[in-house]
N, C-alpha and C positions, 0 to 999 in steps of 0.2 A: 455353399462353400464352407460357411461353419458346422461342420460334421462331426456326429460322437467321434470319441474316441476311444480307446483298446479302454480303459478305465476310468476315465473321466469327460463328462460331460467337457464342448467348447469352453473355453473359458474368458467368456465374452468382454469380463472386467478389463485384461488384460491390454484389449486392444485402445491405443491412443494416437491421437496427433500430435506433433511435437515440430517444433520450430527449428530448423538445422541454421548452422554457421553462418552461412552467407542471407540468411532471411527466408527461406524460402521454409516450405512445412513438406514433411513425409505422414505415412499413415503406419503404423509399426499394429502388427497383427501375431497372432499365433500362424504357424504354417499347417493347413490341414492334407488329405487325403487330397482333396480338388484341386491340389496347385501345382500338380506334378507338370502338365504344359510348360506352367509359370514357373518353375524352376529351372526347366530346360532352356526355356528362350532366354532368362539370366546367365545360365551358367554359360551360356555359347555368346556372350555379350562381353564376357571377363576374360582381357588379356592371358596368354600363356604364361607371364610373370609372379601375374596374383595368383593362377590356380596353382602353380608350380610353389609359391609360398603356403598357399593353403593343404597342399598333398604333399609337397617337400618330394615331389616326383613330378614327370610329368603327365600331364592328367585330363590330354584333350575332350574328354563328354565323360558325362554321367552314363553309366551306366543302369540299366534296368533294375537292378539289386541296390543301387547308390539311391537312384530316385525316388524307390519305395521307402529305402532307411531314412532317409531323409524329410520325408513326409508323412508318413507313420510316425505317431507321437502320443504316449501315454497321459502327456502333460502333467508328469508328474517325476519321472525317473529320466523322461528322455523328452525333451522341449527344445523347440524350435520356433523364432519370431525372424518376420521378415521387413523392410524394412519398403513401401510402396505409394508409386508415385502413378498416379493415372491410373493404377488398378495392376501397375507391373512392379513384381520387385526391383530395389535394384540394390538391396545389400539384406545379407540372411545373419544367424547369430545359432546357435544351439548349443546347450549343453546334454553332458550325459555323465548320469548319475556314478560313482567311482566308490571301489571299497580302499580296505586298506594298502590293497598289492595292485589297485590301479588298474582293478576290472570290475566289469558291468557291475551296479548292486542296486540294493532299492533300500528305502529306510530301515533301520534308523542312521545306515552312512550318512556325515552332512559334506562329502568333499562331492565335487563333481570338475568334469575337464570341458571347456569352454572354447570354441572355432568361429572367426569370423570371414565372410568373405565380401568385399562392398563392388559394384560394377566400377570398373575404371573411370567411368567417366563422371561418378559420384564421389569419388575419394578427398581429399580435401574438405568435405561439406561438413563434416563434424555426424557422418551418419553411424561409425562405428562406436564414435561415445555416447548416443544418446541409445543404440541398440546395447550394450554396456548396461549401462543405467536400467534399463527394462530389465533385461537379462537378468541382472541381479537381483532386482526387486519380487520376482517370478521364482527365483530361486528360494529366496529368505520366507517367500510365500509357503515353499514344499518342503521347508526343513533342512534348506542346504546354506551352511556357513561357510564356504569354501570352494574358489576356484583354482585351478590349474588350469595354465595354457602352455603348449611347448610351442614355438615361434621359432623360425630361422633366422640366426643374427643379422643378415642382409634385409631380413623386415623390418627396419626399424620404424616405418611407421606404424605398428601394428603395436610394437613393442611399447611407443611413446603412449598409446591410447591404455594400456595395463598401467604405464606406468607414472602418468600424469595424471589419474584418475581419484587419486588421493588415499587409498585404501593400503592397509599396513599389508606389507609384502614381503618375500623371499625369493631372493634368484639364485638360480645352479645353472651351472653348463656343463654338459655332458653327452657323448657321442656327437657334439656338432652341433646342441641344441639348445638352446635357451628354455627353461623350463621356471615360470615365474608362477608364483602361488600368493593369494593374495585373498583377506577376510573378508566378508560382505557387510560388516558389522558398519555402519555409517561413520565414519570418524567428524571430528571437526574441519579435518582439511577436506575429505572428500564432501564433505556441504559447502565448503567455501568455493572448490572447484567447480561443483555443480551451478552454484549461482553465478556464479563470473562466465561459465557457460552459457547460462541462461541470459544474463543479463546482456551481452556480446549476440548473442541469438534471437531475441526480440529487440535489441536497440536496431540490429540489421535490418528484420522485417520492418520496421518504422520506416527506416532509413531509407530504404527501396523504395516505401508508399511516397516517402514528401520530396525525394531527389529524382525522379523520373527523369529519364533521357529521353522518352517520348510519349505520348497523352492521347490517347485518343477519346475523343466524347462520344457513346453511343448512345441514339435515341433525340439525335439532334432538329428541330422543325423543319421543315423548306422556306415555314414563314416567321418573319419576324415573331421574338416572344418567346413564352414557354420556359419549362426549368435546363434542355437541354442549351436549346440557342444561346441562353442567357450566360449557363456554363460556360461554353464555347468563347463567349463575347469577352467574359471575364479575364478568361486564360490568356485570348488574345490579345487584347486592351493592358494585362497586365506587364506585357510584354516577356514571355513566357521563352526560354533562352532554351530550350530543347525542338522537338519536332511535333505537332499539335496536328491531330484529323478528326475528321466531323467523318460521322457514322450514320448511315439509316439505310435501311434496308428499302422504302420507299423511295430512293432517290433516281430518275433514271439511269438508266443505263449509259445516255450518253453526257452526265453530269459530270465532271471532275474537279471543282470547286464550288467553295460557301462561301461568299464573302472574302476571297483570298486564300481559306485553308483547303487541302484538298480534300477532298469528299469521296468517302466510299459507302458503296453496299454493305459489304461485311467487313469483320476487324480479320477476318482471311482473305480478303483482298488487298491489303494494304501491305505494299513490299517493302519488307524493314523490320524489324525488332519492334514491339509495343510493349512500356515499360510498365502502363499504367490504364487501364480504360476507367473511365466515369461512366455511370451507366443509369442512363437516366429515363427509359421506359418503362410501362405500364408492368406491372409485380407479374402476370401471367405469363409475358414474354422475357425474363429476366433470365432463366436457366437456360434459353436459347444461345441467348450472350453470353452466358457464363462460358459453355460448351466450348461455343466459336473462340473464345478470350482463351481456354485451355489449353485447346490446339493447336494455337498462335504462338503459347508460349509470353505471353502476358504474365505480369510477377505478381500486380494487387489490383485491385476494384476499390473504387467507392461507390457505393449505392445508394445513389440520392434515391430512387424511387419506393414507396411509400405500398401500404397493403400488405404489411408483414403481422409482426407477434402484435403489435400495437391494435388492431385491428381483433384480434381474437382468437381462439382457436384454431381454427382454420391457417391462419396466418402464421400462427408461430409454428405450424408443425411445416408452412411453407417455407418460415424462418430457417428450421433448422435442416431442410432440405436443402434451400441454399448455401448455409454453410457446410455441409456434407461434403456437396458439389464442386465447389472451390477448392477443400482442401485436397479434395482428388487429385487437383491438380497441381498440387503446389502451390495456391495463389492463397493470401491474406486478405481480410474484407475489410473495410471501413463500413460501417451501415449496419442492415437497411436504413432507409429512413433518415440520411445522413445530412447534412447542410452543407459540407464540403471541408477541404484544409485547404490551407496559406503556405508557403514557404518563399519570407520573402528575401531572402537569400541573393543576391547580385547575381550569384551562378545560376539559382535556378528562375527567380521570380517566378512564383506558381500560386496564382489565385483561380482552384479549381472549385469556387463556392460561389453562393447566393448573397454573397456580403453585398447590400445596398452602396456601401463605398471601398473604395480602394484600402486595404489597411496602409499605414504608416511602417516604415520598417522598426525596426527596432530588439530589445535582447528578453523581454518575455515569451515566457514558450505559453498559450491559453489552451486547454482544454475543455468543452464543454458537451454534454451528455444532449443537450437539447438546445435544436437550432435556435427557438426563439430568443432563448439563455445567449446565447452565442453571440447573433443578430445586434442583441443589448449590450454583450460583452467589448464587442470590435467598435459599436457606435460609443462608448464612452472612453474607453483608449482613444480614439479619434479625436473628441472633442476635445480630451482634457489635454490632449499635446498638439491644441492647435495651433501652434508659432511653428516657426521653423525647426523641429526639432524630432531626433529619430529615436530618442531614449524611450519614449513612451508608447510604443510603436511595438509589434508583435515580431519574434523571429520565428515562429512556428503555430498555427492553430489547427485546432482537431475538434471537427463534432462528428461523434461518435455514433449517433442516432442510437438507434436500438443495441449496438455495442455485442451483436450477435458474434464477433471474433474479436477485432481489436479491439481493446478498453483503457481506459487510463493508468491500467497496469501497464501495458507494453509501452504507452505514450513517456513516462515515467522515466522506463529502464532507456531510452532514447534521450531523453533530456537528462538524464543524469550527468551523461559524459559528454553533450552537445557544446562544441565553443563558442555559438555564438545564443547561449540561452543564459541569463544571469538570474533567473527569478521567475519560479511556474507560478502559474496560476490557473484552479482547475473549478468548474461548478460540476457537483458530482450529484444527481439525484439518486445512485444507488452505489454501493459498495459491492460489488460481486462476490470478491474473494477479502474479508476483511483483513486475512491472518496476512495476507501474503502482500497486500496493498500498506501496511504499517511496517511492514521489513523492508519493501521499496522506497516508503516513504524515510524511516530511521535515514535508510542512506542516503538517501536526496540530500534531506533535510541536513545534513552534515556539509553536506557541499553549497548548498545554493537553498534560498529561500523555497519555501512551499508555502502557498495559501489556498485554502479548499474553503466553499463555504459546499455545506454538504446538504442534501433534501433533507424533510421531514422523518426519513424513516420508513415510508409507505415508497416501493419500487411501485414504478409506471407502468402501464402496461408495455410491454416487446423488452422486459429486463431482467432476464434469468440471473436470481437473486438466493441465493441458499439462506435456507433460514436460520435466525439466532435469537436466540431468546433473553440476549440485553438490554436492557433499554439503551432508546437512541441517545440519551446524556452520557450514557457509558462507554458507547465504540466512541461519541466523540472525545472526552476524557481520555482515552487512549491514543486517539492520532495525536491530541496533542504532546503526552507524554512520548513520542514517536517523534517528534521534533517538529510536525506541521502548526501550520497558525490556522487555529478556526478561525472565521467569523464567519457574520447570520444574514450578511446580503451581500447583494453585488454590487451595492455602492460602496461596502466597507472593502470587497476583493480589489478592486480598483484603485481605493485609497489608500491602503496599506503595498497594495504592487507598485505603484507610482513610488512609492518611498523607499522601498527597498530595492527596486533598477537604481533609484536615482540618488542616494544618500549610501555613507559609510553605513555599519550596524553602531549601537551605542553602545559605550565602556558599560554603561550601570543607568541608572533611573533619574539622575542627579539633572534637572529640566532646569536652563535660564528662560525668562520669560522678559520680553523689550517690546516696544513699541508705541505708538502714538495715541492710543489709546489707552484710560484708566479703566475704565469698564470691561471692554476688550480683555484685557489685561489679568484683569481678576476671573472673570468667566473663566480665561482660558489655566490659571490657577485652580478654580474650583475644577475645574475636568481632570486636571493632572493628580490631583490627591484622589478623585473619586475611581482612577486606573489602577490607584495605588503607586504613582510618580510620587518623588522627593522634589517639587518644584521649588524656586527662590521666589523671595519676593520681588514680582514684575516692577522692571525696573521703566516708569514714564517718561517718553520723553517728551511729550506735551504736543498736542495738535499744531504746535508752528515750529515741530523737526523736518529737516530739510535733508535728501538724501545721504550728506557729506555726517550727518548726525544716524543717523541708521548705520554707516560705515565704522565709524567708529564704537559706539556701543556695541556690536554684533563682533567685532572684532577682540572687545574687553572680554565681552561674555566670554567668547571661544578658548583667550587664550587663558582663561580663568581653571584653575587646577580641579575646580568643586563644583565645574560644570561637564555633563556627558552630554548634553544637544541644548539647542536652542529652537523657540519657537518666538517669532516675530511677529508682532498681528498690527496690521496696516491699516489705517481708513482715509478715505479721500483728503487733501486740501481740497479750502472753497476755489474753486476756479482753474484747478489743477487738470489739466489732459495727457492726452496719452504719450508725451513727451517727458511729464513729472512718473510717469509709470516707466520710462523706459529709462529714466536716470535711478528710482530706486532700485531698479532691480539689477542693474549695471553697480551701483553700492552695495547691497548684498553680497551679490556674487562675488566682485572679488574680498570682501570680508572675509565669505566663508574660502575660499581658497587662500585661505593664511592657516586656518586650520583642518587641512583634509580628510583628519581620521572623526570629527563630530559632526552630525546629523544636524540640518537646518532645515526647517519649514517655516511657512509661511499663513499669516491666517488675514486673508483678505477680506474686506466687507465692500462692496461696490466700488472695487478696482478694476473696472471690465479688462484692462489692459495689462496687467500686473503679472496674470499669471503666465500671460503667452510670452510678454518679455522677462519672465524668470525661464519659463522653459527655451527661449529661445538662446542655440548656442553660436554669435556671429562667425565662429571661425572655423567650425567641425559640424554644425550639423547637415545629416543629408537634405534633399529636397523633400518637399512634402510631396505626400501623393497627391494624386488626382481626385477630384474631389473640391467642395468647397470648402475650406479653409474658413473655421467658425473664428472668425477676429472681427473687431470693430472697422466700421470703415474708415476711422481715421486713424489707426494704429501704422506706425511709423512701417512699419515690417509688409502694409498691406499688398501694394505694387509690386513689391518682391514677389511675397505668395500667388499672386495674379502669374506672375510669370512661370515659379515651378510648378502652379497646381496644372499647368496643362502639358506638363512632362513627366514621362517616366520614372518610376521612385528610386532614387540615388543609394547605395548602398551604403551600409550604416557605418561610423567613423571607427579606427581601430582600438580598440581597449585602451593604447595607450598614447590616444588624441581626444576621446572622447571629456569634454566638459564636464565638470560636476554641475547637476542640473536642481534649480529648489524647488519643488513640488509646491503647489499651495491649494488654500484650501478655504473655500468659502465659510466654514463655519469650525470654531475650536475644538469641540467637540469630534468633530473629526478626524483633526489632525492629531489631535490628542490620542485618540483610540488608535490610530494607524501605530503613532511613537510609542504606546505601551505592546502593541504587538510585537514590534521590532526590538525592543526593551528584552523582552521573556523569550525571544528568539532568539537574540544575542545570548541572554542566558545560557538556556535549552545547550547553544553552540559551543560555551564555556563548558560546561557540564558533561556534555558529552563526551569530549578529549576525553575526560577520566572518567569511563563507565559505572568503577569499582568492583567487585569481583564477591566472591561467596567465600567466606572466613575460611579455612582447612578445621580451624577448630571445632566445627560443627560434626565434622567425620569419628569424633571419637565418641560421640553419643549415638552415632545412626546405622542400623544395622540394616543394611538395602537389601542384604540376598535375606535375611530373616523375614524382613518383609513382604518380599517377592513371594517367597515359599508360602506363607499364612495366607495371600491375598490368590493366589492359584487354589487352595485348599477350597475358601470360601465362595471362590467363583463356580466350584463344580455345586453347588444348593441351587445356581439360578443365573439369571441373564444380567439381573437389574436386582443387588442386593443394598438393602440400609440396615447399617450393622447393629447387631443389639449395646447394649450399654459395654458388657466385659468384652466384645470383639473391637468397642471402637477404641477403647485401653489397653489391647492388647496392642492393636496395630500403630496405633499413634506412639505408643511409649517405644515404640523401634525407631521412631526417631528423634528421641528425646523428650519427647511433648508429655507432661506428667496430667492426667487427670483427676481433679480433686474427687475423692469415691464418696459416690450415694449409693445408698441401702435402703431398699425398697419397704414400702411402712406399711401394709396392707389394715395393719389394723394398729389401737394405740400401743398394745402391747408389744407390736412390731417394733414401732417406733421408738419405744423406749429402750428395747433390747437392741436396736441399731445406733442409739447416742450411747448406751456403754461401752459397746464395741468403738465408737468413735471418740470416743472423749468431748463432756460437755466443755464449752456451749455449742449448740449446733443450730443450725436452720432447719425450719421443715417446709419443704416444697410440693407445691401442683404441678405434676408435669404434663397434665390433660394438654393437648393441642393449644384447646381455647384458653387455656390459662399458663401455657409455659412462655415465660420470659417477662410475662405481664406484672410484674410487682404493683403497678397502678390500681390494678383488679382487686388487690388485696390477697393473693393466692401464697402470698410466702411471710415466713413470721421467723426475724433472724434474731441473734442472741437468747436463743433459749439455757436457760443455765441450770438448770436442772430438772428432774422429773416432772414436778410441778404446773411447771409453764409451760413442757411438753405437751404435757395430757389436755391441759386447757386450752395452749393454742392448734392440738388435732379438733378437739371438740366445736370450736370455732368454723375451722375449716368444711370440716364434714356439715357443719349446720349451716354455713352458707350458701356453698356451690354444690352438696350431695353428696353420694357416697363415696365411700374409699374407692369402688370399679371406679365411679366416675373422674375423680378426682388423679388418679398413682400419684397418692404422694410418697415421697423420700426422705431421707436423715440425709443431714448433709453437714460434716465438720465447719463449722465457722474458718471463712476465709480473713485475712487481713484487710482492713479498710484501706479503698483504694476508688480510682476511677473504671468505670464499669465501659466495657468494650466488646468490641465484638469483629471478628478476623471470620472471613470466609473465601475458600477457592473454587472458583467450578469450571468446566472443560465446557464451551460453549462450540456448536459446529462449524460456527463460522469464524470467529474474531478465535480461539486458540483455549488455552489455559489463561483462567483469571483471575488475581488476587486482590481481594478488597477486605477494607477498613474502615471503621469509625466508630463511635460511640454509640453504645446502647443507651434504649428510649426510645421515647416516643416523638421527643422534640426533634433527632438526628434523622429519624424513619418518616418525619412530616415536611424535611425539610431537604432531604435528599444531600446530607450531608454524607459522605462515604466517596470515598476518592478508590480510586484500585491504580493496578498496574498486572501489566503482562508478565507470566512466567516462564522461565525463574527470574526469578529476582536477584539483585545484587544487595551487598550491604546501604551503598550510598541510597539507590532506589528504597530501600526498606524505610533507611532516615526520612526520606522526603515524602515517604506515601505517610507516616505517622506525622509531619509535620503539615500535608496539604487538606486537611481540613478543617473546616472555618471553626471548630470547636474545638481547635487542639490547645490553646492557652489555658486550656483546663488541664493538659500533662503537666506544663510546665508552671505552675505555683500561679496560675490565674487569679487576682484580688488575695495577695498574700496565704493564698491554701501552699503545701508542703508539696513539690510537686514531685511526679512519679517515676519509677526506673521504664525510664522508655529506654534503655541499650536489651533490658530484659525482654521489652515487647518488640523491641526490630531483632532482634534471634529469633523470638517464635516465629514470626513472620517469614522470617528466613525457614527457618525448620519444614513448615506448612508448606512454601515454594519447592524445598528439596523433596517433600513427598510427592507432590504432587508432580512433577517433572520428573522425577524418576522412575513412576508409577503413572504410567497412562490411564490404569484401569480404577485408578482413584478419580471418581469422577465429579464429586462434590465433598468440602471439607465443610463444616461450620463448627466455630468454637466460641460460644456462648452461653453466659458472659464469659469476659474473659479481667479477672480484677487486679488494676495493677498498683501495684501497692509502692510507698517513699521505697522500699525493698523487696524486689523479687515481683513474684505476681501467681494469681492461680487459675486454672480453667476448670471452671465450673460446670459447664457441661460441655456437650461434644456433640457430632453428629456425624458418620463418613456412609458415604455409597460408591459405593462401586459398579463395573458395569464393563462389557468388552469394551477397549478403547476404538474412541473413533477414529475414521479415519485420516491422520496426518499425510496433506496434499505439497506439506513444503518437505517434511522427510522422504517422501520419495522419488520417483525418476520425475523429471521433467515432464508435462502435458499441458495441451492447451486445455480450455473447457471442452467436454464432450459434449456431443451434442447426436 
């Protein structure tokens, strides 16, 4: 099918999958020579309406001369993409290349005129915008800046897709026609439309996979056990409010039930709509199913079954065969390799997973890369909201297994705008796409907490991972600045999500500390300073306080102006049971609901009962799941739970019935680390309201088409250039950036005649590899003040480390005393454009002191990247030193960000040192490379991963 063509090779880049409106995915290809059939069967598929808007005549068949125009394609002057589902179009796209007067041309025209046509029974699906999107991308590939479409004004849906699409435009009307013209050039609107497209187009697909109307499990045993039955059992047991069938192709012929559901042979035997198959057989018989699931008309799969990428070779090319296969059809995967999802939803109740117990309802969305992960994830939610109580409880889980389609990218764009999700929490062993994963997460992160603890660094096997050459301190550093909460396990994801479902966010860092403990007390003091909390001093109320004394101090703290949260730490009375647990915690509570907008925990030490009657809500919470209910046997609540745990799980109470619930926490330290994430979250959430912006004043130094022009010059030498000394001063000082000049010293006599030219005193530098930047080494000798000390500190030089070849040294004008730094940008392929900071040496490079941020940069971001490293009290007059113009160093930094951003093909900056002095500051050396820029996956059309 991929066939040369008149001048251009297939252009197989071109082809991608993409996610449409309602969830489902198309395959958008080039149209070749081989598809003229598949054109035909299209075009006799399309209403007399549409074709009549497409010819503005009537225009019952293509023609023989139509079919060949139309599939003959130069793919460069004359391009045509189709838009297919099962291997059938069912919407085309094509331009053709246009001169001045609006006929045929070829380059260097960049205008071209643009025709869409989509099958009627695809319209509404968002197929003509997302063939849009390509189109253009395809275009701006070949040189062409410029569409024209003529439309007939009764098209107005045709018309909305031009004209919603966000791209600066020009309309006329003339003889009867609307004739709208419109730039390819990406604007800000049309990225914003794109993502809201996108994000509306994968919360869909999600939205399909966890709301099914009907389920079918294939690969189900005849005998008790196994991963399918057990499926089966769960769905059903969970009491699963859609249509549920048991699959297997083994099953007689005269079988029509399993245990109550009905039972078929094939998922084409079953009379009905199937929304969703679970597919739980051997990996060789998997694309049989698929097949059958296709033809059915089935929307997603999850693939529990196992022998995919994870397995090897072998596997993953079987990996990406299956997802090939699927998208053929329109269908999205969960899997392979999958552990299942939850949605425990009133309307749907769908527990289509291996979860050991029933989850809890409740407003955390979980996401987790690996079942085992998972397994541990659902079991300690479980535990820790074992009272009557639905807060700590999942509204949504996903294991993604191998994450061969869906990923916690698309899981993501679903919880974003989810009503009944208050707070994600995700265990990610690999980041796919990091660039596009920290702009999902920015927005999340604006709306509703995010907590990720993230793997090692090292992807699993079965987890196509594009490579990046950051360290994994660095992408973390960046989610964080992204608005998500790291932490480093999944005891901390659990204790920090419990806090944030269940507790307001805090004003500021400002911690009261109460309780019956002195020790207690203080520990949990020392933990709040060591977060970098502003704790008080814990206020005791002495081991013989009675609940009515908890109630009140918890109450003083709250309504205390120089208090943002309280932390309460509890230890038993002698002789006290689970009646004294269920009155303190009945004191608490309503304390803290005198103050609703401050955060209260709790830090228990051998209260077995404390916690469940804090989470427990008498008046609002659902029932618990099925399951056993982790409580003491004498806990007041027990008999109850005896009664819901063998009932179906109650749907969660409404937003505005639901209890404030106090989370607690066996050890201080804990709950401490949880309040200081929620502390820098609230932050983060302040801060972001007001991004900050890029000064205008920076435009009157910065010459971008100058720059362009030099940086196109220098790219025709080579693929991958590092510029010499005078090209990296040319190009930097186009935008401001002045480089202090050295003057090459080959010999002494050089160097003396380079300090006249510069005016003493000067420095004389090693710029050898092994010796540049290295002042420890001994390789630089500064305040030279006259000939003198020149010729004697070269002769030094050359006699310790070798000759002048070995050595280049330089004359270098004496800079202003200041703090010595160092700024660098680099274009990484996965995580984006990056900008980092911190101080030169040896101390800062042993100690991983350097903070970055993603580019561009804002002014505010510029501030806080020069203030977040743990070395920065040296800017600012550290032990009485005179401290430096950092406004001087967040403009360069700014400056650096606008080259970089404006210039893709700037692909590493270094400016080092860089010395910033009580006034001004100078960069002492420099470094840029440049390089064809790679390729950006969020500026262009929408795609899922190829595979």
């Amino acid at each position: 099918m991929q066939s040369a063509s008149d001048r251009h090779e297939y252009p197989a880049h071109w082809e991608a999958d993409v996610v449409l409106r309602d969830g489902g995915t198309a395959r958008i290809r080039p149209i070749t020579v081989d598809d003229a059939d598949r054109l035909v069967s299209f075009y006799e598929q399309v209403s007399d309406e549409s074709k009549y808007y497409r010819f503005f005549a009537p225009y019952p068949r293509l023609s023989a001369k139509d079919v060949h125009r139309f599939t003959h394609h130069d793919f460069v002057d004359r391009v045509g993409l189709a838009a297919t589902v099962g291997g059938e179009f069912i919407a085309t796209v094509r331009y053709d290349r246009i001169g001045a007067e609006g006929l045929p041309a070829s380059a260097p025209a960049d205008e071209a005129e643009v025709a869409f046509l989509v099958q009627d029974a695809h319209q509404g699906r968002g197929v003509a915008s997302a063939l849009l999107e390509h189109i253009g991308a395809v275009a701006r590939e070949r040189g062409i800046r410029r569409f024209a479409a003529e439309v007939l004004p009764a098209n107005v849906k045709m018309i909305k897709v031009f004209t919603d699409a966000g791209y600066t435009q020009k309309r006329s009307f003339e003889d009867g026609v609307v004739r709208l013209e419109f730039d390819l050039e990406p604007t800000d609107r049309s990225l914003a439309v794109q993502y809201a497209r996108e994000q509306r187009a994968e919360s869909r697909s999600v939205q399909r996979l966890l709301t099914p109307g009907s389920v079918a499990v294939v690969g189900v045993g005849r005998t008790p056990g196994g991963v399918g039955r057990s499926v089966l059992g769960n769905i059903r047991d969970y009491g699963f409010k859609g249509r549920l069938y048991a699959v297997n192709k083994a099953f007689p012929d005269e079988q029509k039930e399993l245990d109550g559901i009905p039972a078929h042979r094939s998922v084409r035997g079953i009379d009905g709509p199937v929304d969703l198959a679970v597919v739980a057989v051997p990996a060789e018989h998997v694309p049989e199913v698929v097949a059958e699931c296709g033809a059915h008309g089935v929307q997603g799969l999850v693939v529990l079954s196992a022998g995919y990428a994870e397995s090897g070779p072998d596997g993953r090319e079987r990996q990406r065969e299956l997802v090939r296969h699927a998208r053929a059809y329109g269908m999205r995967i969960i899997g392979p390799n999958a552990f299942g999802i939850i949605n425990t939803s009133p309307e749907v109740r769908l527990n289509a997973s291996l979860a050991p117990e029933a989850p809890r309802p409740g407003r955390i969305g979980l996401f987790a890369q690996s079942g085992a992960i998972g397994i541990a994830l659902l079991s300690r939610l479980h535990r820790r909201g074992a009272g009557v109580t639905g807060e700590t409880g999942v509204s949504t889980f996903v294991s993604s297994g191998n994450r061969a389609d869906v990923s916690g990218n698309d899981v993501l764009q679903y919880w974003y705008d989810d009503p009944h999700t208050d707070v994600v929490l995700m265990y990610l062993e690999s980041i796919g796409n990091p660039r596009k994963f920290t702009r999902l997460a920015r927005r999340t992160a604006a709306a509703k907490p995010l907590v990720v603890v993230q793997g090692a660094g090292t992807a699993p096997q079965g987890h196509a991972v594009r490579a990046t050459r950051l360290p994994h301190a660095t992408v973390s550093a960046l989610l964080r600045q992204a608005g998500v909460i790291r932490v480093d396990t999944i005891t901390e994801l659990v204790d920090t999500g419990l806090l944030l479902a269940r507790q307001p966010l805090p004003t500021g860092p400002k911690v009261a500390i109460l309780g019956n403990s002195e020790s207690l007390g203080l520990l949990t003091y020392d933990a709040c300073v060591a977060e970098g909390l502003r704790p008080s001093t814990p206020l005791d109320l002495t081991t013989a306080a009675a609940p009515e004394d908890f109630h009140v101090a918890l109450a003083g703290a709250l309504a205390d102006d120089a208090c943002d949260a309280v932390i309460v730490t509890a230890i038993p009375a002698v002789g006290e049971g689970s009646a004294g647990d269920a009155a303190l915690a009945e004191a608490l509570r309503s304390a803290a609901e005198q103050a609703p907008g401050k955060p209260v925990l709790v830090v228990h030490v051998e209260l077995g009962g404390l916690a469940e009657a804090l989470s427990a809500a008498t008046s609002t919470a659902p029932q618990a799941a099925s399951g056993p209910p982790m409580i003491r046997a004498d806990h007041p609540f027990r008999a109850l739970d005896r009664l819901r745990a063998t009932s179906a799980p109650a749907e969660p109470p409404a937003a505005e019935t639901r209890e404030r619930l106090i989370p607690a926490y066996p050890a201080a330290e804990r709950a401490v680390r949880a309040l200081a994430d929620a502390v820098q979250y609230a932050q983060w959430r302040r801060e972001a309201a007001e991004p900050g912006k890029v000064p205008e004043s920076l435009d009157a130094a910065i010459d971008e088409k100058g720059a362009a022009a030099l940086i196109d010059g220098l790219l025709t030498r080579g693929q991958g250039l590092t510029l010499g000394s005078e090209e990296t001063c040319e190009l930097l000082g186009k935008y401001g950036i002045q480089v202090h000049r050295a003057l090459p010293a080959t010999t002494a006599d050089a160097a003396v005649q380079a300090a006249a030219t510069l005016g003493y005193p000067v420095a004389l530098k090693a710029t050898a590899p092994h010796l540049r930047h290295r002042a420890d080494l001994g390789g630089v000798r500064l305040d030279l003040a006259d000939e003198e000390q020149l010729r004697r500190a070269y002769a030094e030089l050359t006699e310790l480390f070798g000759t002048p070849d070995e050595l280049r040294p330089v004359v270098q004008g004496m800079a202003p005393r200041g703090v010595d730094t160092v700024i660098r940008a680099v274009i990484d392929p996965a995580a984006g454009a990056v900008l980092s900071f911190g101080l030169a040496g040896a101390a800062s490079q042993l100690l991983g002191d350097t903070a970055h941020r993603l580019i561009p940069v804002t002014d505010r971001e510029a501030a806080t990247l020069v203030r977040s490293i743990r070395t920065a009290p040296l800017l600012f007059g550290w032990r009485g030193s005179t401290p430096v113009d950092t406004p001087a160093l967040e403009e360069l930094l700014l400056r650096v960000s606008r080259l970089v951003d404006d210039h893709p093909e700037v692909v590493a900056v270094t400016l080092e040192p860089v010395v910033v002095a009580p006034r001004g500051l100078s960069v002492l050396g420099a470094s840029v490379r440049l390089a064809p820029p790679p390729a950006r996956d969020d500026l262009g059309p929408r795609t899922l991963p190829a595979y």
